[in-house]
C-alpha positions in Angstrom: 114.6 -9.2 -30.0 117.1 -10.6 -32.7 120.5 -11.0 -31.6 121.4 -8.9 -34.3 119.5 -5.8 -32.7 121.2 -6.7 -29.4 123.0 -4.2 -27.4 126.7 -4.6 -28.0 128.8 -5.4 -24.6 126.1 -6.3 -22.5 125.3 -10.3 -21.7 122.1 -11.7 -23.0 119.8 -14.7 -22.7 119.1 -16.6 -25.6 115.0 -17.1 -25.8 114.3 -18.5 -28.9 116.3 -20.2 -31.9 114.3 -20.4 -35.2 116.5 -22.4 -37.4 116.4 -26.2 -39.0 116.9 -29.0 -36.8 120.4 -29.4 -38.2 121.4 -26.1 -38.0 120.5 -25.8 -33.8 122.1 -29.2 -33.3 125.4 -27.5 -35.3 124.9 -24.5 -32.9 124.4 -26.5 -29.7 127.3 -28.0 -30.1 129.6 -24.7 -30.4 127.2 -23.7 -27.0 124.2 -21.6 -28.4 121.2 -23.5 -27.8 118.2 -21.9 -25.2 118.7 -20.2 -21.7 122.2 -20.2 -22.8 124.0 -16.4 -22.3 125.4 -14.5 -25.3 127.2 -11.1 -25.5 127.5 -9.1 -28.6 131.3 -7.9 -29.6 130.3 -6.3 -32.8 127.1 -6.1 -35.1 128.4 -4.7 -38.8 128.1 -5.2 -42.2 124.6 -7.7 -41.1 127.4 -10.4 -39.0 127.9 -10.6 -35.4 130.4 -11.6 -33.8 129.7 -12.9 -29.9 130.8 -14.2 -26.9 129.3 -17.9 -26.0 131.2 -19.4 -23.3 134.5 -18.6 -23.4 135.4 -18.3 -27.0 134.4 -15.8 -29.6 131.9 -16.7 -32.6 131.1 -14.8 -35.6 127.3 -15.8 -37.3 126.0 -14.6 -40.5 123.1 -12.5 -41.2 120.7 -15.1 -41.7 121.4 -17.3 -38.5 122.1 -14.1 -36.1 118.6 -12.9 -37.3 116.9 -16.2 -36.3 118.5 -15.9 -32.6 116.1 -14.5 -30.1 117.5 -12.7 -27.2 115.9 -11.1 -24.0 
């Protein structure tokens, strides 16, 4: 499912990205990349903002929808 439908509170594992090469290098680096765990804070208004790691991230509409979760 997209992170964006994601339950909020509960940790995830991140299954799939589908974005440009830039884009998931950009992400790897702030700690999204696959089999990596997320939890949703809050998904309003088309953003989310997560958990990834140990600090808090809030992604856009367009890359949240393009993050596969399971």
């Amino acid at each position: 499912m997209p992170l964006l439908l994601a339950p909020v509170g509960r940790e995830m594992k991140i299954v799939r990205i589908i974005l440009d090469e830039k884009t998931k290098k950009h992400l790897a680096n702030l700690g999204i990349m696959t089999d990596s765990s997320i939890t949703v804070l809050s998904s309003s208004g088309g953003s989310a903002v997560c958990i990834v790691k140990e600090g808090r991230l809030a992604l856009d509409k367009n890359v949240a929808s393009r993050i596969y979760v399971a």
